[in-house]
C-alpha positions as CSV (number, residue, x, y, z in Angstrom):
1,X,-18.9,77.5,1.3
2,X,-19.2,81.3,1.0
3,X,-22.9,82.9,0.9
4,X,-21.1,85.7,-1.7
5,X,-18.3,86.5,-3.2
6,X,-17.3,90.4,-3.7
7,X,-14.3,91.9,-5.7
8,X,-13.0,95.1,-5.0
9,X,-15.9,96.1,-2.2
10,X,-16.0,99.4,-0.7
11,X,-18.6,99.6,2.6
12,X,-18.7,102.4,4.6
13,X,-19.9,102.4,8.6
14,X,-22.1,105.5,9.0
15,X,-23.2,107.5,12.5
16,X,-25.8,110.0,12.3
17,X,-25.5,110.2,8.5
18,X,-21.4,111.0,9.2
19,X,-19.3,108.4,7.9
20,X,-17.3,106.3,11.0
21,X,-15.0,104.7,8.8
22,X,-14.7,103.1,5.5
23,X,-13.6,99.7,4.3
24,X,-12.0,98.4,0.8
25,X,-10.7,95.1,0.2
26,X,-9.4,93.3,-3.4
27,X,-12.1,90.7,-2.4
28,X,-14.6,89.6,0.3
29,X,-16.1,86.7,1.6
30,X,-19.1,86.6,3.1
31,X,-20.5,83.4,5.4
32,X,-24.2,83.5,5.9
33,X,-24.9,81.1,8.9
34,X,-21.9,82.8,10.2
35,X,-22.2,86.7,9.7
36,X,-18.1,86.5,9.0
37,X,-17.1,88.6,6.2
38,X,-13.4,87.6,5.1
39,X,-11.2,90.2,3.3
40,X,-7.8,90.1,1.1
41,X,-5.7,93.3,0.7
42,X,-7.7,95.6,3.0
43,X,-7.7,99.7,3.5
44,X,-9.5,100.8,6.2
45,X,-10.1,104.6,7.1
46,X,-11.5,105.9,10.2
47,X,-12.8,109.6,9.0
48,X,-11.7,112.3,11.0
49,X,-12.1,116.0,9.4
50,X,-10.3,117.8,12.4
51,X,-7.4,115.7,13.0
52,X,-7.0,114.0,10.2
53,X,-7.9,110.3,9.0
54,X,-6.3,107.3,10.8
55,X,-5.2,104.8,7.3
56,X,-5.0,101.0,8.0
57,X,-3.9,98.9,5.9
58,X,-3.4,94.9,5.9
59,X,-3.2,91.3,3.9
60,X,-6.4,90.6,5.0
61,X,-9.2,91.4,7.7
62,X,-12.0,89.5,9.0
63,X,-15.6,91.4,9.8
64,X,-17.6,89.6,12.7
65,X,-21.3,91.5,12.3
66,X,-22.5,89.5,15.6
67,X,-20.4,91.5,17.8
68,X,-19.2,94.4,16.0
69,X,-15.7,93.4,15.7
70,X,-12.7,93.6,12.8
71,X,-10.1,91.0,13.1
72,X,-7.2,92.7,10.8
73,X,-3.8,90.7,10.3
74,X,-1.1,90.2,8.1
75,X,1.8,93.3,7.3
76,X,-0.4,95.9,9.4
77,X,0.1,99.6,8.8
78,X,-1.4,102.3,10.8
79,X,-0.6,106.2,9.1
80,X,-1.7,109.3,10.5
81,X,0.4,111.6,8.3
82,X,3.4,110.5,6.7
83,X,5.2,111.3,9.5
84,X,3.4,109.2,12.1
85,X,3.7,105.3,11.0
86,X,2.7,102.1,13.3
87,X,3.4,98.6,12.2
88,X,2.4,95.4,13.8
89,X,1.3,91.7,12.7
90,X,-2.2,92.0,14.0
91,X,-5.2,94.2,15.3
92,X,-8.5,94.0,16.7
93,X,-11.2,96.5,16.0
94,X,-14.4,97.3,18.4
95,X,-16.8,99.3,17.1
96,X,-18.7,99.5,20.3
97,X,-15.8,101.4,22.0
98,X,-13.8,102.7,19.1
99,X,-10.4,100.9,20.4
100,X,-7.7,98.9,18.1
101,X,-5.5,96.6,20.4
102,X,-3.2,93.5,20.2
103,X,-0.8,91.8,22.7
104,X,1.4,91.7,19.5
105,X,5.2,93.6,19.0
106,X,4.8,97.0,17.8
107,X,6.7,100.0,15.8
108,X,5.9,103.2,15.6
109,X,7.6,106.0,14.0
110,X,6.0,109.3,15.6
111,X,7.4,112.9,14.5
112,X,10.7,112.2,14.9
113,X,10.7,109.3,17.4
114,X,10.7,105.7,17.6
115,X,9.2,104.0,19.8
116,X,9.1,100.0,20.0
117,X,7.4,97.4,22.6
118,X,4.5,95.1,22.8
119,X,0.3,95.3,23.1
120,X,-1.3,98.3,21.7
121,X,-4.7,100.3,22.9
122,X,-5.5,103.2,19.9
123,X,-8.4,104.5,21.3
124,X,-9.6,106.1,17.3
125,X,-12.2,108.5,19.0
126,X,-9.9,110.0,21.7
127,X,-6.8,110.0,19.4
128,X,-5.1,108.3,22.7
129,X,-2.0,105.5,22.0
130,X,-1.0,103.4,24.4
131,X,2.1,101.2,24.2
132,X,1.2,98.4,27.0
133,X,4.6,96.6,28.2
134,X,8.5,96.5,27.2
135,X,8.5,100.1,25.1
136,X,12.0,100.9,24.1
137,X,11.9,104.5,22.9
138,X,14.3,107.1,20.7
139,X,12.6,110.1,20.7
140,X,13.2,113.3,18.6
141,X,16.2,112.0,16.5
142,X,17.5,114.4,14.5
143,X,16.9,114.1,10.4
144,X,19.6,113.0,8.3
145,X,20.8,116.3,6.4
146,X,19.4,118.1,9.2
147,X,22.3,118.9,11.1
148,X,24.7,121.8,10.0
149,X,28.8,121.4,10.6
């Protein structure tokens, strides 16, 4: 039985009074003798001022407060810019180290190439991506409309 119930939470992770990343969810779940906060319909931003802010989205997530960890699955969507889109089933989150990965088949859309394959490292400090095995790429494809006769 849930220790408390939340509807449409926002919690932001702060670092030296800068906010790390920031969390909203439809509803949340939190277990007491666990520490496990379960989400629904989950946005989660990881602030960055210079290069922009890294937007996940998912059908749900699951917080782990023993170990610093986000579990995030369901539809997940990773936007940069509009331009640069990565979609997979599921994610893990360490705090400790600032690194989403999964052994899960990935999308991205990057600029104007595709890039496909399975097991992800986003490193969200570093702004390093890292495709791990069987990446099938198209890159710089031309935009519909944007070739002249």
């Amino acid at each position: 039985m849930p220790g408390l119930i939340l509807k449409n939470i926002r919690y932001t992770k702060t670092s030296h009074g800068r906010a790390v990343w920031t969390l909203t969810a439809a509803q949340a779940e939190h277990e007491q003798d666990t520490g496990i906060t379960s989400a629904r319909n989950i946005k989660l931003i990881f602030h960055d001022k210079t290069r922009g802010d890294i937007v996940l989205t998912a059908d749900q997530g699951r917080v782990f407060s023993s170990n610093d960890t986000i579990m995030i699955s369901g539809h997940v969507r990773i936007e940069n810019k509009p331009e640069n889109i990565l979609v997979t089933d599921k994610l893990y989150y360490d705090e400790k180290t600032g690194i989403l990965s999964t052994d899960s088949p990935v999308q991205a859309r990057l600029d104007n190439s595709t890039i496909k394959g399975r097991g992800l490292l986003i490193d969200t400090r570093q702004r390093i991506l890292e495709i791990m095995s069987g990446v099938n790429a198209t890159l710089d494809q031309q935009q519909p409309g944007s070739v002249k006769p």
